[in-house]
VODO-535074 format. One record per residue: chain; x, y, z of N, C-alpha, C in turn; residue number from 1. Coordinates in steps of 0.2 Angstrom, whole numbers, padded with zeros to 4 digits. Layout:
N
(zanu 'A',(X,Y,Z),(X,Y,Z),(X,Y,Z),NUM) ...
end
This chain:
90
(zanu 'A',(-0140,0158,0267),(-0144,0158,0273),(-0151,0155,0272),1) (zanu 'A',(-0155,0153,0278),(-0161,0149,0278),(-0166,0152,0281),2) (zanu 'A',(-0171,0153,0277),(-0177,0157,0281),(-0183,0154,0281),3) (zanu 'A',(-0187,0152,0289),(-0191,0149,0287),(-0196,0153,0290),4) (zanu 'A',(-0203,0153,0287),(-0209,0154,0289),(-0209,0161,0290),5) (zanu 'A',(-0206,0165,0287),(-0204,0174,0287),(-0209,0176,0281),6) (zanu 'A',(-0210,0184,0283),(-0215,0186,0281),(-0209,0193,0278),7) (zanu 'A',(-0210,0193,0271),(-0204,0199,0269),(-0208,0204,0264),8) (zanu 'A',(-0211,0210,0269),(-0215,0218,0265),(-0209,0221,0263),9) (zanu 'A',(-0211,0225,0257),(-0208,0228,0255),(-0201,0228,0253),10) (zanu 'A',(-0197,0233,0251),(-0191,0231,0251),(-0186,0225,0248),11) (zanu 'A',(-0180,0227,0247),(-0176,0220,0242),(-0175,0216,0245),12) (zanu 'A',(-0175,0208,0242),(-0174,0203,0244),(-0170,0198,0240),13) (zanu 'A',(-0164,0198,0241),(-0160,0195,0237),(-0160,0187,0237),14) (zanu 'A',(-0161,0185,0230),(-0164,0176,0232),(-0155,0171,0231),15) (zanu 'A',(-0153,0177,0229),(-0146,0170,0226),(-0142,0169,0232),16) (zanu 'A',(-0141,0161,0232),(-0136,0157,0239),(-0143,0157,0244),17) (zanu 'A',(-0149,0159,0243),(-0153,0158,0251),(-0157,0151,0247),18) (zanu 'A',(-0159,0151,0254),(-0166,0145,0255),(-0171,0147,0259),19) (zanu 'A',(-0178,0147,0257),(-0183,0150,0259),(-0190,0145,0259),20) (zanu 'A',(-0190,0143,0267),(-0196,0139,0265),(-0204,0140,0270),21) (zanu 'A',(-0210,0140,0267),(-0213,0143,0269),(-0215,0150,0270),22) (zanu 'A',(-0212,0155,0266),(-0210,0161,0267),(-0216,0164,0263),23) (zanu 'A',(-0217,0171,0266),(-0222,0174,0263),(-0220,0181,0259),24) (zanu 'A',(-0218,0183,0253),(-0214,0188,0248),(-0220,0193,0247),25) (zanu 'A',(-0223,0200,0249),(-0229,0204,0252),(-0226,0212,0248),26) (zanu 'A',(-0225,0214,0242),(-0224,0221,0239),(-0217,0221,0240),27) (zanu 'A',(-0214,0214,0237),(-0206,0215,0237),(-0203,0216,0230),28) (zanu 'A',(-0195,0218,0232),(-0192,0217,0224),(-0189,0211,0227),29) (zanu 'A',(-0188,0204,0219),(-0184,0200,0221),(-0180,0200,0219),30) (zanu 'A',(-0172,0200,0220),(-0168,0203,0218),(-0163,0195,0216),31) (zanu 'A',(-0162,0195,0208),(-0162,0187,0208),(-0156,0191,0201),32) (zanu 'A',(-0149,0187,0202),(-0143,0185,0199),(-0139,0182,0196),33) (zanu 'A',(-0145,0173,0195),(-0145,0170,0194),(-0140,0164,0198),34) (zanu 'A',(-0139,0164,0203),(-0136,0159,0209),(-0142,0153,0211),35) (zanu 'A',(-0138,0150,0216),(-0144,0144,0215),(-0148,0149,0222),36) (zanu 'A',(-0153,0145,0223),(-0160,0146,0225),(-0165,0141,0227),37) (zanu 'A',(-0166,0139,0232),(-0172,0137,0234),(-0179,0137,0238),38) (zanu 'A',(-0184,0139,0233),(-0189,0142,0236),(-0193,0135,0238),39) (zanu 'A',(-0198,0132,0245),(-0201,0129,0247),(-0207,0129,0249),40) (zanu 'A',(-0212,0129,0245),(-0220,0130,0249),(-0221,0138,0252),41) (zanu 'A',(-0217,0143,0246),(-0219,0150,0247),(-0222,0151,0244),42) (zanu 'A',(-0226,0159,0248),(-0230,0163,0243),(-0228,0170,0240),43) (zanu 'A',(-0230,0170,0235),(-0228,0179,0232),(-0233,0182,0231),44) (zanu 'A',(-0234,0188,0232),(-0240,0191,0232),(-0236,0198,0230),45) (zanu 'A',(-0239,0202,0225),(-0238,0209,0222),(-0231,0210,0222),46) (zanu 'A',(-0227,0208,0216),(-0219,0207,0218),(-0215,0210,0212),47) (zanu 'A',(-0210,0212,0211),(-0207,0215,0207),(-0200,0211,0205),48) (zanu 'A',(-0197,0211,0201),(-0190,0208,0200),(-0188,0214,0197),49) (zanu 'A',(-0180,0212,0201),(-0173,0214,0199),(-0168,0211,0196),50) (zanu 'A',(-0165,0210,0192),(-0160,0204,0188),(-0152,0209,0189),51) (zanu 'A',(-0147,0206,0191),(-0142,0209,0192),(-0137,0204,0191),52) (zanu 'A',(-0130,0206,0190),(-0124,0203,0187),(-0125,0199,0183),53) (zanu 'A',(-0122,0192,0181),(-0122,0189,0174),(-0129,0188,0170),54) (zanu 'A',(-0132,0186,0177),(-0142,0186,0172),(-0141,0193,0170),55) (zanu 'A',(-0142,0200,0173),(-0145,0204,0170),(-0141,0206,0164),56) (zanu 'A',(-0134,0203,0163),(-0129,0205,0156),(-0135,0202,0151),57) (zanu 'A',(-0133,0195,0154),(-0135,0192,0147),(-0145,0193,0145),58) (zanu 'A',(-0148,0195,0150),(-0154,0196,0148),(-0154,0202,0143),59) (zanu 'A',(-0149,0207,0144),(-0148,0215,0141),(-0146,0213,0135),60) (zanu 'A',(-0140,0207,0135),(-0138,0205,0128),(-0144,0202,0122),61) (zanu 'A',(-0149,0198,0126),(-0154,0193,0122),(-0157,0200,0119),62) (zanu 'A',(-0160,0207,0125),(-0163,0213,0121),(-0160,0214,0115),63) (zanu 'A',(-0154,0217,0116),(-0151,0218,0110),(-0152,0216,0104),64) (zanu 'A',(-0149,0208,0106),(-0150,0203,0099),(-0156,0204,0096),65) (zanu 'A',(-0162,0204,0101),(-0168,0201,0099),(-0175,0207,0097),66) (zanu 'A',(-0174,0212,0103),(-0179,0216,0105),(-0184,0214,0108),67) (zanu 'A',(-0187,0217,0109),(-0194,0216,0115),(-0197,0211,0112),68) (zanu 'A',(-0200,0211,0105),(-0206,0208,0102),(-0200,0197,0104),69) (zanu 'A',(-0196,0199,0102),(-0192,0194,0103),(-0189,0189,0110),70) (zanu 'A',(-0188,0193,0114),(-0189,0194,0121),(-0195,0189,0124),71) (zanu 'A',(-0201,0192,0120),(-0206,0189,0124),(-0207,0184,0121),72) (zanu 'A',(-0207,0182,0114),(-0206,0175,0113),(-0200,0170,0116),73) (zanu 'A',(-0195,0172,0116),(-0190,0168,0120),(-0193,0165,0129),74) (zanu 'A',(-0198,0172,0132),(-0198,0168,0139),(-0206,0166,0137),75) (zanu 'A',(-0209,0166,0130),(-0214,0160,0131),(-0213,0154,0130),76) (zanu 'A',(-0206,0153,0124),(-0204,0147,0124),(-0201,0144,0131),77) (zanu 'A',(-0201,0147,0138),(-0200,0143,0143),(-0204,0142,0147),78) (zanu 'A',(-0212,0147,0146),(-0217,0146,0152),(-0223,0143,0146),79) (zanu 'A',(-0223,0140,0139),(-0230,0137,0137),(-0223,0136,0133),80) (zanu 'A',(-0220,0128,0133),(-0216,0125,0128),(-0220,0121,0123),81) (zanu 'A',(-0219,0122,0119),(-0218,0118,0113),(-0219,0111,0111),82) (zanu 'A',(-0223,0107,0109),(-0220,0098,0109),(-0211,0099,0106),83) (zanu 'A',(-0210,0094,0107),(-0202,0092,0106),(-0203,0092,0099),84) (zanu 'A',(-0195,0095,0095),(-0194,0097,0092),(-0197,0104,0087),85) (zanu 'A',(-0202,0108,0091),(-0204,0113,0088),(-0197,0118,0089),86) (zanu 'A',(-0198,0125,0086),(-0192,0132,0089),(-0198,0137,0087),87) (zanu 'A',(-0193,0140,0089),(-0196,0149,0091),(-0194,0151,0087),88) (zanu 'A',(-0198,0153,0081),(-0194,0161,0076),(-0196,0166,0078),89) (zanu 'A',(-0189,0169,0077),(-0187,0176,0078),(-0187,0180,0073),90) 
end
């Protein structure tokens, strides 16, 4: 579905299979699956995530493997990456 220029308070918001452009996400859960998605010239403001089916397996699984302290280094190797060829130890 396609939602344009919608203001969504509170309450779940499931991102997978939608398009959303201009839209404004205001003390929401985003409720993400890992499907595709696309967000346009949105804003979020005070928002929570939900991870559900295969994303939230395999995220539960990397806990496992890894643990928190682990965890967080794997999602900084995706938000402040490394020059090419560095790795992440674990």
């Amino acid at each position: 579905m396609e939602y344009v220029n919608q203001t969504f308070e509170a309450g779940t918001i499931v991102l997978d299979n939608n398009v959303f452009r201009e839209c404004t996400f205001r003390g929401a859960v985003l409720q993400y699956g890992g499907g595709p998605v696309d967000m346009v010239d949105c804003r979020i403001e005070r928002f929570s995530c939900q991870f559900d089916g295969d994303l939230a397996r395999g995220l539960f699984t990397l806990y496992q493997l890894f643990g928190t302290e682990g965890m967080l280094k794997i999602i900084r190797g995706f938000t402040d990456p490394q020059p090419a060829g560095g790795e992440i130890e674990l």
